[in-house]
C-alpha positions in Angstrom: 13.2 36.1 -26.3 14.2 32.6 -25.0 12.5 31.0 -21.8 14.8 31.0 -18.6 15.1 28.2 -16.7 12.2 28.5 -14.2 9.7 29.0 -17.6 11.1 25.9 -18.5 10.8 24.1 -15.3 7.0 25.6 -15.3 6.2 25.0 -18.5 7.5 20.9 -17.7 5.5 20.8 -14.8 2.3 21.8 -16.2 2.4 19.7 -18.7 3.1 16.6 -16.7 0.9 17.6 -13.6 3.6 15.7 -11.2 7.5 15.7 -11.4 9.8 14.6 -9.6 12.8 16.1 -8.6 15.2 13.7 -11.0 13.5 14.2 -13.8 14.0 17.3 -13.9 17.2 16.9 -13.4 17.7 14.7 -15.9 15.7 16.5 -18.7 17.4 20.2 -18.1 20.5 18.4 -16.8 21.0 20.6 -13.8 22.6 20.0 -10.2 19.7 19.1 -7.4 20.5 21.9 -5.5 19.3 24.0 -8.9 16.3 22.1 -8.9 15.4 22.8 -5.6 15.9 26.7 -5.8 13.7 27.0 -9.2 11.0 24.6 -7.1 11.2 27.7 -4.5 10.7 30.6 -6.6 7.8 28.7 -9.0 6.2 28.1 -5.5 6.8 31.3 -3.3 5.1 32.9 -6.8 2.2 30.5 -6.3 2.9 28.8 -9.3 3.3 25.3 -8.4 2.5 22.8 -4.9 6.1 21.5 -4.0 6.4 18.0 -2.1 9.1 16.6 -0.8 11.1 15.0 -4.0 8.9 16.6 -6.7 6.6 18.9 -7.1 2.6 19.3 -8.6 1.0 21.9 -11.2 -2.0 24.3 -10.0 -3.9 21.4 -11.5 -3.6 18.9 -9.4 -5.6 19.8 -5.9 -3.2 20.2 -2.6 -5.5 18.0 -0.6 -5.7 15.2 -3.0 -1.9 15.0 -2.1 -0.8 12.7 0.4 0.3 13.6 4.2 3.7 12.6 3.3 4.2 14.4 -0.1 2.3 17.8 1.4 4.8 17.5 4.7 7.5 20.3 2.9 5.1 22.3 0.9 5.4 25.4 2.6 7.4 24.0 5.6 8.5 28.0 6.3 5.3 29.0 6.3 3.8 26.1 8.4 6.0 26.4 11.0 5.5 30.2 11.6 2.1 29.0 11.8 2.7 26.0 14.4 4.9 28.2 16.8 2.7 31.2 17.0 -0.2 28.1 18.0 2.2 26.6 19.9 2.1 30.4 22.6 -1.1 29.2 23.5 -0.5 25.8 25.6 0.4 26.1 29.1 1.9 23.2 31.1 -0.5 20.2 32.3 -3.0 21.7 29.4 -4.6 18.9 28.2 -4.8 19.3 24.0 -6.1 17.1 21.1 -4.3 17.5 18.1 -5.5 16.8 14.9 -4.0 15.6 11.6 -2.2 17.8 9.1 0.9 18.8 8.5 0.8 22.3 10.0 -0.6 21.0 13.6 2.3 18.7 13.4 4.3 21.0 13.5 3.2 22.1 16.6 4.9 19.0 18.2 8.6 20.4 18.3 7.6 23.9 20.1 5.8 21.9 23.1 8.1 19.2 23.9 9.2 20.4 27.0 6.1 21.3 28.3 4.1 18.6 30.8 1.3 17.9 28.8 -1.5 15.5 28.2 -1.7 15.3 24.2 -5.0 13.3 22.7 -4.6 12.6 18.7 -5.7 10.9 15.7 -2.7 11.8 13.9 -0.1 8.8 13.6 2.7 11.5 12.9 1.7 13.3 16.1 2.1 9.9 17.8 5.3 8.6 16.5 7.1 12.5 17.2 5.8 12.9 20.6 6.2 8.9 21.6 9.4 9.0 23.1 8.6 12.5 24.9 8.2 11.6 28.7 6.7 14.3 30.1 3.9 14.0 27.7 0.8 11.9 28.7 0.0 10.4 25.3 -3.1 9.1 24.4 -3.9 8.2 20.1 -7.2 7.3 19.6 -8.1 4.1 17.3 -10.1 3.6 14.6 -10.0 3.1 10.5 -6.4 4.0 10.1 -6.5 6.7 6.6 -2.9 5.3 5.4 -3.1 8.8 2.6 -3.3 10.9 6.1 -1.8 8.8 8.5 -4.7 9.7 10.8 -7.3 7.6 12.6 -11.1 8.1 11.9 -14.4 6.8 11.0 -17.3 6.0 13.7 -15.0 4.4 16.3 -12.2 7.4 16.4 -15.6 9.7 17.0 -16.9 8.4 19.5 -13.6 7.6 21.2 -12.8 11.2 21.0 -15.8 11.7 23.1 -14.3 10.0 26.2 -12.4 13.1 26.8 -12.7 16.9 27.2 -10.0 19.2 27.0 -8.6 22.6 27.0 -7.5 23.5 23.3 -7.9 21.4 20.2 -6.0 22.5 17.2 -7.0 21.2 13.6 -6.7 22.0 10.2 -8.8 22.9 7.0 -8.4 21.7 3.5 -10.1 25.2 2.6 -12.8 28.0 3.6 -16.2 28.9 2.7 -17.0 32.6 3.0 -19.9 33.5 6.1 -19.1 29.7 7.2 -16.2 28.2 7.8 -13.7 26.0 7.6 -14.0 23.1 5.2 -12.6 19.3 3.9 -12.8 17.0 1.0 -13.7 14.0 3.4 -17.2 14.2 4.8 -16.1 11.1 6.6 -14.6 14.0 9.3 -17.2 16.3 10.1 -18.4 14.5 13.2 -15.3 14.1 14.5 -14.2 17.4 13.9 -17.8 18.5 15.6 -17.6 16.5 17.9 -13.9 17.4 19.5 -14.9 21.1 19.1 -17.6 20.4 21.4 -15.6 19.2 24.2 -13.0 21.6 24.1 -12.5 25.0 25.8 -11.0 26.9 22.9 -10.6 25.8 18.9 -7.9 26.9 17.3 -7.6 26.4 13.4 -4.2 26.6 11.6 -4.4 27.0 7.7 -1.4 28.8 5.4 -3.2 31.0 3.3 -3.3 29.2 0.1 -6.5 27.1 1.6 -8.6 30.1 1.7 -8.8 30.0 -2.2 -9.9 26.2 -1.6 -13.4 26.1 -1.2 -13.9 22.5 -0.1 -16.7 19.7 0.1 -18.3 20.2 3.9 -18.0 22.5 6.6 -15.9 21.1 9.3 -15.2 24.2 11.8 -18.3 26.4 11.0 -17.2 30.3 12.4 -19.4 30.4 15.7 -17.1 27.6 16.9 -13.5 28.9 15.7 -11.9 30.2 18.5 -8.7 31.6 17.2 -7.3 31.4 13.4 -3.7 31.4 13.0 -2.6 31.7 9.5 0.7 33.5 7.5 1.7 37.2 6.2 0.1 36.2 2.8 -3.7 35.8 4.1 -5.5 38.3 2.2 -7.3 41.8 4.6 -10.4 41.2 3.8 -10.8 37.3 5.1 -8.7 38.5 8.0 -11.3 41.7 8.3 -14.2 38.7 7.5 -13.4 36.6 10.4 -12.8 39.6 12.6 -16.0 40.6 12.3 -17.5 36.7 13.2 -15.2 37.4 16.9 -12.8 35.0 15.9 -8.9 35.7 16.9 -6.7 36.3 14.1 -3.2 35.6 14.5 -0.9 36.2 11.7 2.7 34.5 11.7 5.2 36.7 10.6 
């Protein structure tokens, strides 16, 4: 039996670890539009990491990927995510949000709102920028141009200048009976650190990240407040973090 096209696509990706969306293209001699759709199904299946103009096999590790290339990997998903976070702000809340692509997409669902937004996230900054009734404060620091975020000693102990109502963050993946973790142990005290000051700690993760297991704990459980994750997330983490008194909230 001959391969179909998405076999084909697969079997191309895998080999090359990271394609891009003309060479594909080029090598199958399809329209973009046909490219895009078997980049869709070879991801919705778990199969691949899709970026924007390309896309990764399982091999290569979601979070080694930069901000930019990870922005519409499971944009759908991500969103759900971000507006079901999004409920939780009330007007003249004030909120630190952290980088990641999923928080960021918190910023469209709380534009209208009076807010005072603290982040280290440059993408957070330049969307909510032009927002007036937004008090916007970034803080400074080493700027991470592979997560166009500030951090390092002098974002943590800026971020300690302020206090606030919710912080919202990210995970690169999740350690069962721990919590939340990242690649870059360069974070954990800010991450600490924020948590501390804030009323409520929200994380937002699409599901993939809980097969990730990660390098350090950044959110350990007694300190999530809420998780907010997608329809995929599997019963028994949900069930495993229900039974640490942490909020579950699944995007559908």
């Amino acid at each position: 039996m001959s391969k179909n096209l998405d076999d084909k696509v697969l079997e191309r990706i895998n080999l090359k670890k990271t394609v891009t969306l003309e060479l594909i293209c080029s090598e199958f001699a399809i329209s973009e539009s046909t490219c895009r759709r078997v980049f869709k199904r070879l991801e919705e299946k778990g199969l691949i990491f899709r970026f924007h103009g390309g896309a990764n096999s399982l091999d290569m590790k979601q979070e080694s990927i930069g901000v930019y290339d990870r922005f519409y990997t499971k944009a759908d998903l991500k969103d759900l995510i971000a507006k079901e976070a999004a409920t939780m702000v009330r007007p003249f809340n004030t909120i630190f949000l952290m980088g990641g692509t999923t928080v960021f997409r918190m910023c469209k669902f709380i534009k209208d709102l009076p807010l005072k937004v603290i982040t280290n996230s440059l993408l957070v900054f330049n969307e909510l920028s032009i927002v007036k009734n937004i008090d916007l404060v970034l803080l400074g620091g080493t700027f991470n141009r592979d997560e166009s975020d500030f951090r390092g000693p002098l974002t943590t102990i800026n971020s300690k200048l302020f206090t606030c109502d919710h912080i919202f963050m990210g995970a690169d993946g999740y350690i069962r009976n721990a919590g939340f973790s990242t690649e870059d142990e360069g974070v954990i005290d800010l991450y600490r650190s924020s948590m501390l000051l804030a009323n409520n700690s929200y994380l937002l993760t699409d599901s993939s990240k809980f097969a990730n297991r990660g390098k350090a704990i950044i959110a350990p459980l007694k300190d999530v407040t809420h998780v907010f994750t997608d329809y995929l997330v599997n019963a028994e983490i949900v069930e495993e973090l229900r039974e640490s008194s942490i909020n579950v909230v699944i995007a559908k």
